[in-house]
LOFI-500295 format. One record per residue: x, y, z of N, C-alpha, C in turn; residue number from 0. Coordinates in steps of 0.05 Angstrom, whole numbers. Atoms other than C-alpha are relative to their C-alpha. Example, Ala and Ser with C-alpha at 12.3 -4.5 7.8 and 13.67 -1.06 7.14 Angstrom:
<recs>
[[18,-24,0],[246,-90,156],[18,24,0],0],
[[-16,-24,-1],[273,-21,143],[-15,22,14],1],
</recs>
This chain:
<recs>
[[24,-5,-18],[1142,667,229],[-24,5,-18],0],
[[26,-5,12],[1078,668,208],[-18,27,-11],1],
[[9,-18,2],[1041,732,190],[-23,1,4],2],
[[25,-8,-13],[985,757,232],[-23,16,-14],3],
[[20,-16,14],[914,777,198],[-1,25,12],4],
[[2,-30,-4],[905,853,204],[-29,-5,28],5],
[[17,-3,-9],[863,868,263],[-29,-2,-3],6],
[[27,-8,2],[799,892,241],[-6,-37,-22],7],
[[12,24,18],[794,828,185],[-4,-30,31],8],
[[9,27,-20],[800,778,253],[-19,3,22],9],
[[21,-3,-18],[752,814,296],[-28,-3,-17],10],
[[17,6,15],[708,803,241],[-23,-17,-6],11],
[[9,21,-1],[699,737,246],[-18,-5,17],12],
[[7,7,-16],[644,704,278],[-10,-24,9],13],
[[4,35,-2],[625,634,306],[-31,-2,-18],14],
[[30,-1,8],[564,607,281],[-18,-7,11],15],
[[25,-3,-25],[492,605,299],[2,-39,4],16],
[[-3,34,3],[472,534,324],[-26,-4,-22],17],
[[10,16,24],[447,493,270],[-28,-13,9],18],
[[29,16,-4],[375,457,270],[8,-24,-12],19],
[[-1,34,1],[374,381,262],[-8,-5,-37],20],
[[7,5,30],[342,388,189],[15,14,-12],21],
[[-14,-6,14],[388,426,161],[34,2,1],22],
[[-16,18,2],[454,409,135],[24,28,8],23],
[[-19,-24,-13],[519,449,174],[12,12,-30],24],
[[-6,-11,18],[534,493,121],[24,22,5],25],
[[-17,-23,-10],[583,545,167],[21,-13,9],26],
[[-25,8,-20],[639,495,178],[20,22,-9],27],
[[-29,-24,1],[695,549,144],[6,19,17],28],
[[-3,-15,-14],[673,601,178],[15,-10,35],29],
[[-8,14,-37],[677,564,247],[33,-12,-2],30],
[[-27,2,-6],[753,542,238],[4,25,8],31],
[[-10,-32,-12],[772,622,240],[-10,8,25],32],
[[12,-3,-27],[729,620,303],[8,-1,14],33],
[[-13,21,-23],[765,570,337],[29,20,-4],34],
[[-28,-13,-8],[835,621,335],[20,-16,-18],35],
[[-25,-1,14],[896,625,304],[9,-31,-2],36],
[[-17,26,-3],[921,556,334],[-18,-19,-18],37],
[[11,20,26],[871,515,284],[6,8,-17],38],
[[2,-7,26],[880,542,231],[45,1,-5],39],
[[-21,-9,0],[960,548,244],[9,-38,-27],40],
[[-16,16,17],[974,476,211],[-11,-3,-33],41],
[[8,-7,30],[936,504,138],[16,17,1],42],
[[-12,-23,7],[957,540,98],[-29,22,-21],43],
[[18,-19,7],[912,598,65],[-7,-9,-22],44],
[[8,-1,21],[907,567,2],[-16,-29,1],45],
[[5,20,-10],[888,499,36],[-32,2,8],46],
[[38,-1,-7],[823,540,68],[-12,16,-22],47],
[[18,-8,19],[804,571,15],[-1,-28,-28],48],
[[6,24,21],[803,504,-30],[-22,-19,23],49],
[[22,14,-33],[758,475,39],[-17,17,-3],50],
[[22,-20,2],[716,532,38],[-18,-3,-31],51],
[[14,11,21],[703,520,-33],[-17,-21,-10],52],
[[10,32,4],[691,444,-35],[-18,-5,21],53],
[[23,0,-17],[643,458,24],[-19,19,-7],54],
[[21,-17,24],[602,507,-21],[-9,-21,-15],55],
[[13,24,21],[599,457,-68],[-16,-19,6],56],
[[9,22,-15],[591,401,-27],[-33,15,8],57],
[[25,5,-11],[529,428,11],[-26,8,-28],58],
[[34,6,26],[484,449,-63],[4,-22,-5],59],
[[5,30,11],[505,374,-82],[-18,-12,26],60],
[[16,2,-7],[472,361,-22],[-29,-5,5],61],
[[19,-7,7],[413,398,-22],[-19,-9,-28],62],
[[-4,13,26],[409,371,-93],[-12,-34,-2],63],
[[8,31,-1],[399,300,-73],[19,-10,-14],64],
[[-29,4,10],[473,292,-93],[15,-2,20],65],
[[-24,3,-24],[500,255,-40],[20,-20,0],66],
[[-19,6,1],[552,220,-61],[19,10,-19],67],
[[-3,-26,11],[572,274,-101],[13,19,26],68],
[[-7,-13,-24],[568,310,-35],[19,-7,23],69],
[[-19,22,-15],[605,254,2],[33,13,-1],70],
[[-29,6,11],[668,256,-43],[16,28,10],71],
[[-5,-31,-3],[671,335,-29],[-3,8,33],72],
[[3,-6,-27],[657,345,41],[39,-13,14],73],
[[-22,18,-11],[713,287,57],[20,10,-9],74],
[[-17,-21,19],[762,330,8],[4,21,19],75],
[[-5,-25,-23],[747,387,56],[15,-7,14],76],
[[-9,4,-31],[761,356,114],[26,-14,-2],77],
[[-20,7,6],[819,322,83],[23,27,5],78],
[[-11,-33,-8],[844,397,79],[6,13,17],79],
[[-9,-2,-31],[829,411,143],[-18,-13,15],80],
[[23,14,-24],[791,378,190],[-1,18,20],81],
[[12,-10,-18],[739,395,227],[-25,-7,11],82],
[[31,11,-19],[677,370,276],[-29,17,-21],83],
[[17,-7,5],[634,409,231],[-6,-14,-33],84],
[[-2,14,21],[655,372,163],[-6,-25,5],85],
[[5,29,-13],[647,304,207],[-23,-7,2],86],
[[23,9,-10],[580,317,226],[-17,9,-31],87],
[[7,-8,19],[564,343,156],[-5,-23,-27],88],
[[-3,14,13],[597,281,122],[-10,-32,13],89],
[[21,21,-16],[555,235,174],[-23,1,-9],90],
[[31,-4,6],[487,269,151],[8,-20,-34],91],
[[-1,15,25],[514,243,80],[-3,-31,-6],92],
[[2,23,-6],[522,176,102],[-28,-9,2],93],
[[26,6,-5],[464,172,133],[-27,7,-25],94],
[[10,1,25],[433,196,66],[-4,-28,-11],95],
[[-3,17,24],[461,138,29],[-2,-33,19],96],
[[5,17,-19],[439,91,88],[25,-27,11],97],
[[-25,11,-10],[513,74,115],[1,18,28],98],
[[1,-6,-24],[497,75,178],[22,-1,23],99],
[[-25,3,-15],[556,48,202],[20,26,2],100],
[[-23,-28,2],[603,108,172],[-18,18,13],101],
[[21,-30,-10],[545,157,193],[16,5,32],102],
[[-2,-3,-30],[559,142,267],[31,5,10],103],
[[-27,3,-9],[631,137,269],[12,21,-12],104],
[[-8,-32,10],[639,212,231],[-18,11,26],105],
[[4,-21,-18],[593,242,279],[11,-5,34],106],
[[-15,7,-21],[623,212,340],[25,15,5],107],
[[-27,-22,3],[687,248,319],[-1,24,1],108],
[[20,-21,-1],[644,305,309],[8,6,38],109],
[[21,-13,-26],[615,303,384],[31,-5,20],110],
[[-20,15,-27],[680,273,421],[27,25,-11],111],
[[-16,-12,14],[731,329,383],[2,28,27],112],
[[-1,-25,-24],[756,386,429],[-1,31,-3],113],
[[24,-35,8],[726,460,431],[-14,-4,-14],114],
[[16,-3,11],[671,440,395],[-21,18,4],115],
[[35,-10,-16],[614,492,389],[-20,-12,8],116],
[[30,13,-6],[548,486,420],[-13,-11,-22],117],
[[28,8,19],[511,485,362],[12,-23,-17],118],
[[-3,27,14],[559,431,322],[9,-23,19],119],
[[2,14,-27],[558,395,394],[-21,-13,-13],120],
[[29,10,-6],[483,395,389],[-10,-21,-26],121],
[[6,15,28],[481,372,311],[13,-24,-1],122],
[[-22,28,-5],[542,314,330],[-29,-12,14],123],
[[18,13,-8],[489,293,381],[-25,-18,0],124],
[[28,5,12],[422,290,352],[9,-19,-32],125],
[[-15,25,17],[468,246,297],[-2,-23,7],126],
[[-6,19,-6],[494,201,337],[-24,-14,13],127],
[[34,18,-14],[420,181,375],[-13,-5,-20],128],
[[12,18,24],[390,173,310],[17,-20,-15],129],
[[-5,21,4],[444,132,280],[4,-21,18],130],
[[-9,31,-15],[451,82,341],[-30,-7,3],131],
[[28,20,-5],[372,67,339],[9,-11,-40],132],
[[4,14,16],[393,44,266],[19,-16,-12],133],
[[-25,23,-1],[461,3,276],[-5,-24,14],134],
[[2,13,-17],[432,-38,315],[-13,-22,-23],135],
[[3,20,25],[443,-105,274],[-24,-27,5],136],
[[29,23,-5],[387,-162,260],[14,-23,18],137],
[[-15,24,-24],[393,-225,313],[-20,-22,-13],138],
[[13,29,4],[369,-293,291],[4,-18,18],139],
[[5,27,-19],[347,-356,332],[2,-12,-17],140],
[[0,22,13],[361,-415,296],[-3,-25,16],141],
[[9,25,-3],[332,-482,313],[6,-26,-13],142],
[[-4,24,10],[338,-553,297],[-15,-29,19],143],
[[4,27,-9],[309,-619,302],[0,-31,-14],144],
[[-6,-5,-28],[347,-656,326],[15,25,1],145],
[[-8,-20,-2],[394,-603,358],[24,-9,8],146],
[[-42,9,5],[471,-601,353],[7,2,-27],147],
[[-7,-6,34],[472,-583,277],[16,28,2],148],
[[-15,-16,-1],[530,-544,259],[-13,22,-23],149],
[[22,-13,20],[498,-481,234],[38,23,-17],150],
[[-25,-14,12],[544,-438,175],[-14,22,-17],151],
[[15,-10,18],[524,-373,152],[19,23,-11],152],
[[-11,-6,28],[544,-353,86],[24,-8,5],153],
[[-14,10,-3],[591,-405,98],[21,6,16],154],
[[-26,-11,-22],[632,-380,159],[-20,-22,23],155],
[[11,15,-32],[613,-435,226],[-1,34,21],156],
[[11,-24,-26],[578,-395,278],[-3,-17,22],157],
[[9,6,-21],[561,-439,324],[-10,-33,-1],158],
[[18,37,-9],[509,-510,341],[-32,16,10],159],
[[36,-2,-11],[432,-506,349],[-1,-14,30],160],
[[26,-27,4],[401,-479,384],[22,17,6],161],
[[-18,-16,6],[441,-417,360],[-21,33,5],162],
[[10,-36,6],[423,-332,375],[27,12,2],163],
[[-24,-12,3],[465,-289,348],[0,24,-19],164],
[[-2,-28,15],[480,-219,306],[11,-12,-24],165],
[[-10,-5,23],[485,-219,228],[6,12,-11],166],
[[5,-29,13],[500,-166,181],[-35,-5,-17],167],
[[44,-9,14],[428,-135,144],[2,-6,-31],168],
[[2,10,34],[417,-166,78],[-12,-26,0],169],
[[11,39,6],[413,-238,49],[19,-9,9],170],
[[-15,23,-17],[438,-288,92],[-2,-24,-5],171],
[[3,24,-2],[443,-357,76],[8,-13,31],172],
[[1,22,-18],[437,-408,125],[1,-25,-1],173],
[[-12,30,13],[472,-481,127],[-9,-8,20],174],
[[-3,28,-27],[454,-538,179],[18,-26,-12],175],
[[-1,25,20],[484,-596,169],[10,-15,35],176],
[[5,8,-15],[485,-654,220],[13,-28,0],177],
[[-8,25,14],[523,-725,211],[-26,-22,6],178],
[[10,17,-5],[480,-777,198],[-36,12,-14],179],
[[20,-16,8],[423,-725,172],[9,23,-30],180],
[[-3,-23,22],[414,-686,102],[8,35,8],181],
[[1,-30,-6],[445,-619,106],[-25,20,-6],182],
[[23,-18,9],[394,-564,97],[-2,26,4],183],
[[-12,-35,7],[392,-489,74],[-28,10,-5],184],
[[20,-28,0],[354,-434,92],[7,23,-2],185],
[[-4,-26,8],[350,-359,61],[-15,17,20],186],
[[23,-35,-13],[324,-292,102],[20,16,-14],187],
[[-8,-25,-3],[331,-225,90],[9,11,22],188],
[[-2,-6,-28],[358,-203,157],[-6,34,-3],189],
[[5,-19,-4],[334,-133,172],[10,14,25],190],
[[-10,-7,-32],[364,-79,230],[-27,3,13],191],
[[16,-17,-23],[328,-71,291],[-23,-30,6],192],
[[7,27,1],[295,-147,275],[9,-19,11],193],
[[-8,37,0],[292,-216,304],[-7,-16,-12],194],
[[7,24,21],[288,-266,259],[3,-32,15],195],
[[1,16,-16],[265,-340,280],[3,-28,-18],196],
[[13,20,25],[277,-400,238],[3,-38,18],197],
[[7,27,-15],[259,-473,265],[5,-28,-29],198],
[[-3,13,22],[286,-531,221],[-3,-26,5],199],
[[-5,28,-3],[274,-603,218],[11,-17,-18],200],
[[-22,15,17],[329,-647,197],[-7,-22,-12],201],
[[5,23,18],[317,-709,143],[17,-16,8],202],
[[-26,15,-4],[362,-768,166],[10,-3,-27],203],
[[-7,2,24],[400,-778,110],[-5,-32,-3],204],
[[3,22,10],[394,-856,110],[-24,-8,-9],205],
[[22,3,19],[331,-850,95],[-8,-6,-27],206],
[[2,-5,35],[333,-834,25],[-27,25,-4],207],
[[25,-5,4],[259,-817,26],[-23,-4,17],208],
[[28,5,-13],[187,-815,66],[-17,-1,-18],209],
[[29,-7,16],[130,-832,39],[-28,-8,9],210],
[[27,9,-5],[60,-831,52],[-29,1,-12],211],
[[23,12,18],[-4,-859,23],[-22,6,17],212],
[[33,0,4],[-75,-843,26],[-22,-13,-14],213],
[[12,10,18],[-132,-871,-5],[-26,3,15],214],
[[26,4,-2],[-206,-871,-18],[-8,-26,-14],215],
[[4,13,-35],[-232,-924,14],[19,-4,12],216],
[[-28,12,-8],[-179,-931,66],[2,-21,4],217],
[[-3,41,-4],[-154,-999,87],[13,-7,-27],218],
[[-20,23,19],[-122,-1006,22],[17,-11,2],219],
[[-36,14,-11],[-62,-1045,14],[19,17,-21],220],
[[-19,-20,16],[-7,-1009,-9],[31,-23,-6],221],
[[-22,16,3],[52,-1049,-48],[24,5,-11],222],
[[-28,-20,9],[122,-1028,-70],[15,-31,-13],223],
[[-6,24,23],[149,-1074,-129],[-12,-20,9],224],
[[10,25,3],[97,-1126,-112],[3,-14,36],225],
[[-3,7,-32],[114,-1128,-30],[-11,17,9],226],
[[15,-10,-33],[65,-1111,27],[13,21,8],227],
[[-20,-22,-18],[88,-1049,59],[-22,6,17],228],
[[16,-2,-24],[19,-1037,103],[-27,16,-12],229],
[[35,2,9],[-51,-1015,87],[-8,40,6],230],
[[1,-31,2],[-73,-935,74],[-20,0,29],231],
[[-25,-20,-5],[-65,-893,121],[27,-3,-8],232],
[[-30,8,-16],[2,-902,110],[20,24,0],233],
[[-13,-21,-14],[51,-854,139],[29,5,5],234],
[[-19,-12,-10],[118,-828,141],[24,-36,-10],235],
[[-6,25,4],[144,-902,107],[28,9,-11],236],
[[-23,-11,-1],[220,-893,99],[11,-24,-23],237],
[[-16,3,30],[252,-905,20],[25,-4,2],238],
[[-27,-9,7],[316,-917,-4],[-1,18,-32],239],
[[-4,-17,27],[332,-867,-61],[2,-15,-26],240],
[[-7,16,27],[320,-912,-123],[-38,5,-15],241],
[[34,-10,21],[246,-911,-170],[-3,-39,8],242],
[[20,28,-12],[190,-968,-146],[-21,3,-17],243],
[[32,4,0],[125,-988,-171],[-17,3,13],244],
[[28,2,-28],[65,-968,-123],[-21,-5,-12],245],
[[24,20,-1],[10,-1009,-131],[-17,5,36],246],
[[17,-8,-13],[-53,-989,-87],[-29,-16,-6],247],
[[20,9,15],[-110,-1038,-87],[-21,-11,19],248],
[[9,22,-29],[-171,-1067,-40],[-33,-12,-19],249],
[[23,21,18],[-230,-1120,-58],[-16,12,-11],250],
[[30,-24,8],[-290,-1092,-103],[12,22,-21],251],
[[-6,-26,16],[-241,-1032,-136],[22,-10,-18],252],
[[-15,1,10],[-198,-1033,-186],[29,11,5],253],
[[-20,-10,-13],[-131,-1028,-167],[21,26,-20],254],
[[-12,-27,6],[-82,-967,-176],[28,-2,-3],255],
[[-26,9,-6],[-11,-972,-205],[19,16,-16],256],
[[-17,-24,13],[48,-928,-231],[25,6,14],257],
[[-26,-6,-10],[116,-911,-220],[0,24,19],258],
[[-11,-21,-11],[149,-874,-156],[25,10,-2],259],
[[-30,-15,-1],[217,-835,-158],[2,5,30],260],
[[-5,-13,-25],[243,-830,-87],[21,11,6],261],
[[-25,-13,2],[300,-782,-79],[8,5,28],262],
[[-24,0,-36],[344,-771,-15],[-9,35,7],263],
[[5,-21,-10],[326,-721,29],[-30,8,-3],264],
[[29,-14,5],[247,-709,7],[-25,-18,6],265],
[[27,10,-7],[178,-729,22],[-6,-15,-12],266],
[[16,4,15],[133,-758,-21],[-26,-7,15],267],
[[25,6,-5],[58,-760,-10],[-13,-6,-31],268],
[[22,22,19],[8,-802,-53],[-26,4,10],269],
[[23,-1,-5],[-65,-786,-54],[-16,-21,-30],270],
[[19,20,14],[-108,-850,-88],[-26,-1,2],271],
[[24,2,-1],[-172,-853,-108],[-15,-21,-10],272],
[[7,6,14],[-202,-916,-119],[-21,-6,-12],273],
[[28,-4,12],[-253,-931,-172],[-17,-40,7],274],
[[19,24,2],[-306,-992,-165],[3,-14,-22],275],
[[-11,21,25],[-297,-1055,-209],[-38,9,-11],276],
[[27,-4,15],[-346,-1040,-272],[-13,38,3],277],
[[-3,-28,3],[-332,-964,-268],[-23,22,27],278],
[[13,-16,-17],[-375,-909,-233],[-28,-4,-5],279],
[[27,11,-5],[-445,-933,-208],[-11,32,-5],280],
[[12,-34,7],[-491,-879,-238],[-24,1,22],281],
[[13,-11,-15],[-532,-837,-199],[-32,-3,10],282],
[[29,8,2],[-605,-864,-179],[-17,12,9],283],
[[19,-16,-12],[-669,-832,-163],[-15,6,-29],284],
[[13,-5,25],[-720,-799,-209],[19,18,-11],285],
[[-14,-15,16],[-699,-763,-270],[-3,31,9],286],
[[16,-23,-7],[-701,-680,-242],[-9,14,-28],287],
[[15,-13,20],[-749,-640,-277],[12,32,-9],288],
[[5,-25,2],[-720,-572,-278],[15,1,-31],289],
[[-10,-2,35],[-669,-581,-347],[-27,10,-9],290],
[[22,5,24],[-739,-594,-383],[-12,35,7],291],
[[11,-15,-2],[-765,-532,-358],[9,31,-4],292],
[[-14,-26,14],[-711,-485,-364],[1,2,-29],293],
[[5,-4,33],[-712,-505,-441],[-14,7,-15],294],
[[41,-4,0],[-786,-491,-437],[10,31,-5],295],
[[1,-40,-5],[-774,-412,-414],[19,4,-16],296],
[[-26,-11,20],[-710,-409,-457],[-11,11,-29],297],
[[15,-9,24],[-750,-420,-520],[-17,11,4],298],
[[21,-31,12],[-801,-378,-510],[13,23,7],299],
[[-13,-24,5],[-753,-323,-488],[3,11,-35],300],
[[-13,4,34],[-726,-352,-563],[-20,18,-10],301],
[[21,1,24],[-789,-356,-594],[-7,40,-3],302],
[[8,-30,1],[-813,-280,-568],[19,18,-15],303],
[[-20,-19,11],[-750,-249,-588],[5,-1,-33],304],
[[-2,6,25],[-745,-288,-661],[-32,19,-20],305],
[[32,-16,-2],[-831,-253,-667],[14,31,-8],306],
[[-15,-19,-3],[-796,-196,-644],[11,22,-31],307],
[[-23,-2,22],[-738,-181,-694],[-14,-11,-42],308],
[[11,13,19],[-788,-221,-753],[-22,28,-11],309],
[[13,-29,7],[-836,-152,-747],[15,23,-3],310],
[[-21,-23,5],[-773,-106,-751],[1,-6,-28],311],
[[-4,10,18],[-751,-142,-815],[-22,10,-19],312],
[[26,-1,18],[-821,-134,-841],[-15,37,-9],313],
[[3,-26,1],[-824,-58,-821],[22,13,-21],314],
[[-17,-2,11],[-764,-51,-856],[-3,-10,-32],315],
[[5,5,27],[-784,-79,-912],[-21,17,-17],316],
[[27,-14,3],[-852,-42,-920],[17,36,-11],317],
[[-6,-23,1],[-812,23,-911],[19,-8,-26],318],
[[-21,-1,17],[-757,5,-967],[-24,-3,-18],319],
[[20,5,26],[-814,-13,-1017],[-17,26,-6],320],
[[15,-25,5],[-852,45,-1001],[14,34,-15],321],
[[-12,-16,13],[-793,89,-1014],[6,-10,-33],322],
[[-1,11,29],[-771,48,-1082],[-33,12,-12],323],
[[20,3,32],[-841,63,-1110],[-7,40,6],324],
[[1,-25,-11],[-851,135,-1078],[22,22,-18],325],
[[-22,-30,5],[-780,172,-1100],[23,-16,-22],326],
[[-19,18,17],[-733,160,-1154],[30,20,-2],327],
[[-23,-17,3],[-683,210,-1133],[18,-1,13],328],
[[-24,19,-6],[-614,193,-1122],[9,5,35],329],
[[-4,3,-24],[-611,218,-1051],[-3,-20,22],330],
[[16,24,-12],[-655,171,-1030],[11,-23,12],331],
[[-5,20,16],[-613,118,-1060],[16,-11,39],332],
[[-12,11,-33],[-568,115,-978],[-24,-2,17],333],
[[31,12,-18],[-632,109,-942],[-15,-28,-9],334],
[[23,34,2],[-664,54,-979],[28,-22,4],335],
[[-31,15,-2],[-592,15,-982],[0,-3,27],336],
[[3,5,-31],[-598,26,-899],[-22,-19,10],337],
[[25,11,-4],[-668,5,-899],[1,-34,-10],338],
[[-9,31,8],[-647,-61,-934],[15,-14,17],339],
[[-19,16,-20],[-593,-80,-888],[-11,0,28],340],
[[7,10,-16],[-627,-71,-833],[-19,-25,3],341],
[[6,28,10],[-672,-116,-859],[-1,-26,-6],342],
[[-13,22,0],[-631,-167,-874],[16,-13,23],343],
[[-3,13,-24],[-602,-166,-808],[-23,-10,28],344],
[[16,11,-19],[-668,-168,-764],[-12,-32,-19],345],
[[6,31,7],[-693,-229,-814],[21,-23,7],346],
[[-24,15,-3],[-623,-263,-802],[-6,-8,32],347],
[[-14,8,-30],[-626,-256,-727],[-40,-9,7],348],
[[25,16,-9],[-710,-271,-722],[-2,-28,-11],349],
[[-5,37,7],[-692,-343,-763],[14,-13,21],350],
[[-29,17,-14],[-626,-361,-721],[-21,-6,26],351],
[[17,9,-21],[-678,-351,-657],[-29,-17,-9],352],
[[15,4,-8],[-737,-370,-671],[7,-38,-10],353],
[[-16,28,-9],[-698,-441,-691],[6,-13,15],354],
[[-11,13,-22],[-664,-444,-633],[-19,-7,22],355],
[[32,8,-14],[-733,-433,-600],[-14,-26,-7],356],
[[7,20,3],[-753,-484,-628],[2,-24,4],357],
[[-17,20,-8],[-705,-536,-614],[-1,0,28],358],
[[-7,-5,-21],[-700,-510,-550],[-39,-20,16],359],
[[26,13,-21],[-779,-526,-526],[1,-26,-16],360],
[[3,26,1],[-778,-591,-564],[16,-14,14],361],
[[-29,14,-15],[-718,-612,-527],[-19,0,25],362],
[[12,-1,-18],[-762,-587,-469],[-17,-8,12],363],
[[23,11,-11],[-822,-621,-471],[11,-32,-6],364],
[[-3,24,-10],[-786,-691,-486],[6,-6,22],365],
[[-10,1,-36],[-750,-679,-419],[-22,-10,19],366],
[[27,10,-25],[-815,-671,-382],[-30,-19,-9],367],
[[25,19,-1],[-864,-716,-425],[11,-35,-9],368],
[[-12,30,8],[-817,-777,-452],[2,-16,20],369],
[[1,17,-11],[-820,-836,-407],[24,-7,11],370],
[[-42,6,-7],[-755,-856,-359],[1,-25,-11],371],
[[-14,17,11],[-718,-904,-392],[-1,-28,22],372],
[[13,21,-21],[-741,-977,-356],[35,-16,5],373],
[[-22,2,-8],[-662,-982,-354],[6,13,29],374],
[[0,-20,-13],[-659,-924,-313],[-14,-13,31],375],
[[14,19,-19],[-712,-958,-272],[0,-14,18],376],
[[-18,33,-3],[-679,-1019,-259],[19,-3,12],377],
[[-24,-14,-18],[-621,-987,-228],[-16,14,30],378],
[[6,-7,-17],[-667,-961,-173],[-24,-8,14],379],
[[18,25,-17],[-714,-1019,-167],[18,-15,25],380],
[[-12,15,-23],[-700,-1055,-97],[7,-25,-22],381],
[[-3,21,15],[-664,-1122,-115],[-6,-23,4],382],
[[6,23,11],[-677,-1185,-146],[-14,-21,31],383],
[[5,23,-33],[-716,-1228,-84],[7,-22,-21],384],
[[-8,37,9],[-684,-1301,-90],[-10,-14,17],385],
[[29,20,-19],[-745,-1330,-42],[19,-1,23],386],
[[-15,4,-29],[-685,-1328,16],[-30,2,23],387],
[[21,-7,-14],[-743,-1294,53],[-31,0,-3],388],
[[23,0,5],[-807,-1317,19],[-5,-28,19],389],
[[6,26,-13],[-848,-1366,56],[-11,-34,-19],390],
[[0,25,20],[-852,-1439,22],[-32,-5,17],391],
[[21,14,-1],[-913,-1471,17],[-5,-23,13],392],
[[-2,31,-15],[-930,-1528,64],[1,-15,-19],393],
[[3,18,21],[-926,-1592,26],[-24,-21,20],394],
[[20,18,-13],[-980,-1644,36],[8,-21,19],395],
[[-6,12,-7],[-928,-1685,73],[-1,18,33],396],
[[8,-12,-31],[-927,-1639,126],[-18,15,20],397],
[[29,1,-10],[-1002,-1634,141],[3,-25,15],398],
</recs>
């Protein structure tokens, strides 16, 4: 038979207070001795005091931000002995380490367990309503066109487009595949509490390839090893998977030509530009004046600044001479040595400008006084009359 605690040590005992939602049940030991003799009858004393322990521990790993630490030790407890207060303790842990699934299915045991107190009632509770707003798994729509593609994700068949349905939360691959059409794979992240929407359009597979052509001017003709295929726009023109020549060419331009690669399953677009026979017609009108004038204000920015820097140089020089004949004492000697280099650098930098000034307005006034080039001209004279429209001269025959 068992041996009964001494009076006064079991009136001792007392349940515990109820718990607040932010903080973590810390009174499950006590609360077995609460619940009477008959819980506690299938431990044995050395059983709760190794539970009592590992739930000390457990809750500073906790507090700690040691929760799988805290995990391993709570579950140990409750291994020991179980109890609704270790369940809802080793749910908050879960829910720490965002296993939401175990979260809900420890406090559940927690809330559904019999004589539970109020207060590890109330804490089971306020568990289980926050973890079921976050089990609630992502749902994808999947699409297709056409539709009837067998969809497979992360290689398990689910279903045929048009497909809605529950994933697990992570990375999901996504298969279509369709006979007669290129299979085709799409990635999400699936997230809880998300719908995710994905819309796919299928490549026939006999295709090989689409392709379509553009060009400036349109109306070109567009040719594939040397055969007609139809004139730019052209649009959505269906390849077999092998490498062509595209040739792009219309009267007046020089035509456009170079190898395509067309591979199975993919697009291809072509944007052509073509050029005029006798290259790019240059630009006609008068010559504009402003170049000439910005080179104008440049150099004399030059010129002022080269002036400038040319009277530093000169001050600098004045002062180094005046000291050389003035002082012959060795202090001196880093002052005039400064006085020199500066010197040498304002003369350096009033040459480099007032050069470039120089260059600069001569450049400037050929701009705006040199004569346009009667080439130039010539290009924007109206053209050549060939008397189409001059009037002929009566002849004496037709008086």
């Amino acid at each position: 038979m068992r041996e009964r605690a001494p009076l006064r040590e079991r009136t001792a005992v007392k349940a515990p207070a109820p718990l607040p939602q932010h903080r973590l049940v810390s009174a499950a030991l006590a609360a077995w001795l609460a619940l009477g003799p008959n819980a506690a009858a299938a431990v044995t004393a050395q059983d709760t005091a190794r539970a009592r322990e590992l739930g000390q521990e457990a809750a500073e790993l906790f507090r700690a931000g040691q929760y799988e630490a805290a995990l391993e030790k709570f579950t140990e407890a409750n291994r020991l002995v179980p109890h609704p207060n270790l369940d809802v303790n080793i749910g908050r842990a879960y829910e720490k380490l965002e296993q939401f699934d175990q979260a809900l299915i420890h406090c559940k045991i927690a809330l559904n367990a019999p004589g539970v107190p109020e207060a590890t009632r109330s804490a089971a509770q306020q568990c289980v309503e926050r973890m079921q707003k976050l089990v609630v798994r992502p749902i994808v729509k999947l699409g297709s066109r056409p539709a009837g593609a067998t969809i497979r994700v992360d290689g398990r068949v689910v279903g045929e487009t048009p497909w809605r349905g529950e994933v697990e939360p992570g990375d999901r691959r996504f298969e279509l595949s369709l006979p007669g059409y290129a299979t085709s794979t799409r990635s999400l992240t699936a997230q809880r509490g998300q719908v995710h929407a994905l819309d796919v359009t299928l490549t026939a597979d006999l295709a090989g390839s689409l392709l379509t052509v553009t060009s400036t001017p349109t109306g070109a003709l567009v040719l594939l090893d040397e055969e007609e295929i139809g004139r730019t726009p052209l649009r959505q023109f269906q390849l077999d998977a092998r490498t062509y020549t595209l040739e792009v060419r219309a009267p007046g331009y020089a035509p456009s030509v170079g190898p395509l690669s067309a591979e199975s399953g993919r697009s291809i677009e072509r944007v052509v530009t073509l050029l005029p026979l006798g290259g790019v017609p240059e630009a006609s009108g008068p010559r504009p004046m402003w170049p000439g004038w910005a080179m104008v204000g440049t150099s004399a920015a030059a010129l002022g600044s080269g002036g400038y820097f040319g009277y530093v140089a000169f001050d600098k020089e004045r002062q180094a001479d005046q000291l050389a004949r003035t002082s012959g004492a060795p202090e001196d000697q880093p002052r005039y040595n400064a006085l020199v280099a500066d010197m040498d650098a304002a003369s350096l930098a009033s040459d480099l400008l007032l050069v470039s000034g120089g260059v600069l307005l001569t450049g400037g006034l050929a701009w705006l006084l040199w004569p346009e080039d009667e080439a130039a001209k010539a290009n924007t004279a109206p053209p050549a009359d060939d008397g189409a429209d001059e009037l002929s001269e009566p002849s004496d025959d037709a008086l």
